[in-house]
C-alpha positions as CSV (number, residue, x, y, z in Angstrom):
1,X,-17.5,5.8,-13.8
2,X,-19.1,6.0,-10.3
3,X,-22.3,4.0,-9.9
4,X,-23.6,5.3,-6.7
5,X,-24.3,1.8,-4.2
6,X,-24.4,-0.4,-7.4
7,X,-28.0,1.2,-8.6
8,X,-28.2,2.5,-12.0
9,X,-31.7,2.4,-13.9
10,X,-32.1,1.6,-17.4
11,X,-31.5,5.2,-19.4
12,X,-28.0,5.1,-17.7
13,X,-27.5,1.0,-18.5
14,X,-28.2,1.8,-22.1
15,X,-26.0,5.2,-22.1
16,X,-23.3,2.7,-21.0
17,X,-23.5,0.2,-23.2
18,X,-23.9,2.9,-25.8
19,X,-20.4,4.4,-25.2
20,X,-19.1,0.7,-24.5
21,X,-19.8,0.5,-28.7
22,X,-18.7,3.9,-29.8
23,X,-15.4,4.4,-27.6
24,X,-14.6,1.0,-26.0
25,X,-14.4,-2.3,-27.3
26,X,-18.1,-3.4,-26.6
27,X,-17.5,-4.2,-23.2
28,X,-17.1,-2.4,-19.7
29,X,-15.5,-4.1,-16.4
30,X,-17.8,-3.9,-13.3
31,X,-15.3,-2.9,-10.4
32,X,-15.5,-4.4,-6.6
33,X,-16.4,-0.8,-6.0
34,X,-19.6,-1.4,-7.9
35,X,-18.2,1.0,-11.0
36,X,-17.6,0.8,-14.5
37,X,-14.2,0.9,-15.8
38,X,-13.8,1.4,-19.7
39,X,-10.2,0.5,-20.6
40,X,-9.2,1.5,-24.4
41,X,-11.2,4.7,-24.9
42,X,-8.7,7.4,-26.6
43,X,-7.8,10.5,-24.7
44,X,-9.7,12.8,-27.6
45,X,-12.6,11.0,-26.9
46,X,-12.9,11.9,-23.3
47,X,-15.0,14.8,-23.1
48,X,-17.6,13.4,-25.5
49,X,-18.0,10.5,-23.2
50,X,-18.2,12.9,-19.9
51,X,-20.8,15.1,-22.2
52,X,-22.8,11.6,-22.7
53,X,-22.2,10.3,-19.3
54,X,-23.8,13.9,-17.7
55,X,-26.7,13.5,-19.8
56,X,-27.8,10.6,-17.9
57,X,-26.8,12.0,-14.4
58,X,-23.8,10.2,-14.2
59,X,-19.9,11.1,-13.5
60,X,-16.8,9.9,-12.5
61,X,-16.1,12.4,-9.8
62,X,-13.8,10.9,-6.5
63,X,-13.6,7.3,-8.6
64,X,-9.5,8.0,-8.2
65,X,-7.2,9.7,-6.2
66,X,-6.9,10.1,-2.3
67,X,-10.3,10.9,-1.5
68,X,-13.4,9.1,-0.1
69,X,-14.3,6.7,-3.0
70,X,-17.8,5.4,-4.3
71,X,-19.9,4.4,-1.8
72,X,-21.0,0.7,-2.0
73,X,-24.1,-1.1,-0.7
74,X,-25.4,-4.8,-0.7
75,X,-26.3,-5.9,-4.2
76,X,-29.7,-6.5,-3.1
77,X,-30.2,-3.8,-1.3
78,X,-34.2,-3.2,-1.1
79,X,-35.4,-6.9,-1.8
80,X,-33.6,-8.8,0.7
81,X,-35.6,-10.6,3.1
82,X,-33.0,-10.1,5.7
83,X,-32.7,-6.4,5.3
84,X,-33.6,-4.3,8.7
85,X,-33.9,-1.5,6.3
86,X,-33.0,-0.3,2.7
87,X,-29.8,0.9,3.2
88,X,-29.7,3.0,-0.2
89,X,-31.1,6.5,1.0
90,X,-28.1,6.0,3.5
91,X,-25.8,5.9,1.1
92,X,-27.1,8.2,-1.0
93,X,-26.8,11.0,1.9
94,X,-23.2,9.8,2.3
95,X,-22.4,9.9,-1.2
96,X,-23.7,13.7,-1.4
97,X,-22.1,14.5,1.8
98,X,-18.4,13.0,0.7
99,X,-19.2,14.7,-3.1
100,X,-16.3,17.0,-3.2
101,X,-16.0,17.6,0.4
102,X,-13.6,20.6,0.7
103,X,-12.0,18.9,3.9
104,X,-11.8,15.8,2.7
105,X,-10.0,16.0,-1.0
106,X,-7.2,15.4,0.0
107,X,-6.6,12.2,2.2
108,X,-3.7,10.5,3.3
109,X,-4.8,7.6,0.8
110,X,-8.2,6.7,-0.8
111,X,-10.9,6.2,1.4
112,X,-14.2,3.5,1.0
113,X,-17.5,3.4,3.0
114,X,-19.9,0.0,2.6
115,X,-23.3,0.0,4.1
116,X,-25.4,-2.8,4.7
117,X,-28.9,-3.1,5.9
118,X,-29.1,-6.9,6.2
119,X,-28.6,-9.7,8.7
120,X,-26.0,-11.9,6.1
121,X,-23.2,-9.0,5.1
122,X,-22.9,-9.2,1.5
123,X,-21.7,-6.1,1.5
124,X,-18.2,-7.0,3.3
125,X,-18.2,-4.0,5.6
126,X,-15.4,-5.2,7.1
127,X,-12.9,-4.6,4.2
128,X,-13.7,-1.3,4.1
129,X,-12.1,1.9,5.7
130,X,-15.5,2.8,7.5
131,X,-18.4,-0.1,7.6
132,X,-21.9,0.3,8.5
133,X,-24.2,-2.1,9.5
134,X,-28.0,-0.8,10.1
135,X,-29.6,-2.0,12.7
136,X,-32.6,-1.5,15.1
137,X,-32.0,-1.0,19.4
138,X,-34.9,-2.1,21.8
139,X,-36.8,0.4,21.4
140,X,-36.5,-0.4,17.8
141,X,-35.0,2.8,16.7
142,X,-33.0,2.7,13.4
143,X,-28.9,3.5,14.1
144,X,-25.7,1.8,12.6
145,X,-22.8,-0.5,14.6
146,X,-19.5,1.4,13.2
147,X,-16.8,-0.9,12.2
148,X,-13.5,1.2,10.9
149,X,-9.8,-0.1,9.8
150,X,-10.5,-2.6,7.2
151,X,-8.9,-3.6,3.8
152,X,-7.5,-5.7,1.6
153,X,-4.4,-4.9,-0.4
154,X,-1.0,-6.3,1.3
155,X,-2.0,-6.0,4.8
156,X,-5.3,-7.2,4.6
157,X,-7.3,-6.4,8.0
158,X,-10.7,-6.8,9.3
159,X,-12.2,-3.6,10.6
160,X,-12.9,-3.3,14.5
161,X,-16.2,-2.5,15.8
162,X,-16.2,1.0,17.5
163,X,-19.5,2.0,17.9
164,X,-22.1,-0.5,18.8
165,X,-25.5,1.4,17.8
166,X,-24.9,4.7,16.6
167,X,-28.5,6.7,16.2
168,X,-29.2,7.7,12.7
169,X,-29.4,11.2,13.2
170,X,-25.7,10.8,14.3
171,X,-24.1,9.4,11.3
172,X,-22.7,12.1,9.2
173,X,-21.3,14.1,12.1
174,X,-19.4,10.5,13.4
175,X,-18.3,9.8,9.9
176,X,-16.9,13.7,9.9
177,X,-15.1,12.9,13.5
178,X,-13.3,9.4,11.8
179,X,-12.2,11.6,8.9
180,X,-11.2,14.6,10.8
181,X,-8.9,11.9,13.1
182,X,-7.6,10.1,10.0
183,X,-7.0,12.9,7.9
184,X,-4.7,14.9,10.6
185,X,-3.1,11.5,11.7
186,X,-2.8,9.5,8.6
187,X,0.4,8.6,7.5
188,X,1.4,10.7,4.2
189,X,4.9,9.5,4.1
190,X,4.9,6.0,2.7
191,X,1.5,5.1,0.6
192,X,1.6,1.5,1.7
193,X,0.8,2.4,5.2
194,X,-1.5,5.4,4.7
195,X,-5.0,3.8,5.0
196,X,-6.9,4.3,8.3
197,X,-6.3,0.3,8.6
198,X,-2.7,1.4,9.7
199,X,-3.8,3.9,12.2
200,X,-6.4,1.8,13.7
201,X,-3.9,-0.7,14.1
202,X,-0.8,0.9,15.6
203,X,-3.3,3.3,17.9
């Protein structure tokens, strides 16, 4: 169940731990992707727990599969004192840009974007496929340093820093351009070296 950058608001907590009752065992399993995973629902139940997850605005669109996964955020995200800025309403636009994205639905191998606003990087932007951190030039306009190629997995790799201030008005056409590269260069032979880690690697 996708949980957008980790935020959900109370109608959606209780809708969850609603269906955790009725079709789970009582419980749910918070993922490093900041989702919900409910284990032992049965297959007929499915469709009454979509039905009851739409109701509350929620889905579990792109949480599987080859395609640019939930975007996550740092946990505090809007009440950290080291935060250069609230790097929700970034993530939000990426979330609704990568939603279904008829050029990007089918990917080499699953893809994960992190964004972090803060100085401390609890959002480990370096483990994921694309990282941004937000940060503020001289002239203290808002932009991102881009850090692409990291992940855990069996070849663990921290992601290199190719951008150092990317404006803000930039970002959705850069993360296109990454995409566009990996997706016409990324491995689709062997799944254990299909993430952009590889590419940005061996390039």
């Amino acid at each position: 169940i996708a949980v957008p950058y980790g935020t959900l608001n109370s109608r959606q907590l209780r809708m969850l731990g609603q269906i955790a009752r009725k079709y789970d065992k009582g419980y749910g399993h918070f993922t490093t992707r900041q989702n919900l995973q409910f284990h032992w629902p049965a297959l007929a139940d499915v469709p009454a727990i979509l039905a009851d997850l739409a109701s509350v605005e929620m889905h579990c669109i792109q949480t599987s599969g080859n395609c640019i996964r939930n975007v996550t955020a740092d946990h505090f995200a809007g009440a950290a004192a080291d935060e250069v800025a609230d790097p929700r309403p970034y993530a939000e636009i990426l979330r609704q840009w990568s939603s279904v994205h008829p050029e990007f639905s089918y990917l080499p191998r699953k893809f994960k974007i992190a964004v972090t606003g803060a100085e401390r990087d609890r959002a480990a932007i370096q483990a994921h496929d694309i990282g941004l951190h937000l940060k503020k030039n001289a002239a203290g306009q808002l932009g991102f340093a881009v850090y692409v190629g990291g992940g855990l997995g069996r070849t663990p790799m921290v992601a290199k820093k190719i951008r150092d201030f990317l404006p803000e008005a930039d970002l959705l056409s850069y993360c296109t351009a990454i995409l566009r590269v990996y997706n016409l260069y990324g491995r689709r032979d062997n799944k254990y070296k299909a993430r952009i880690k590889i590419l940005v690697h061996e390039t």
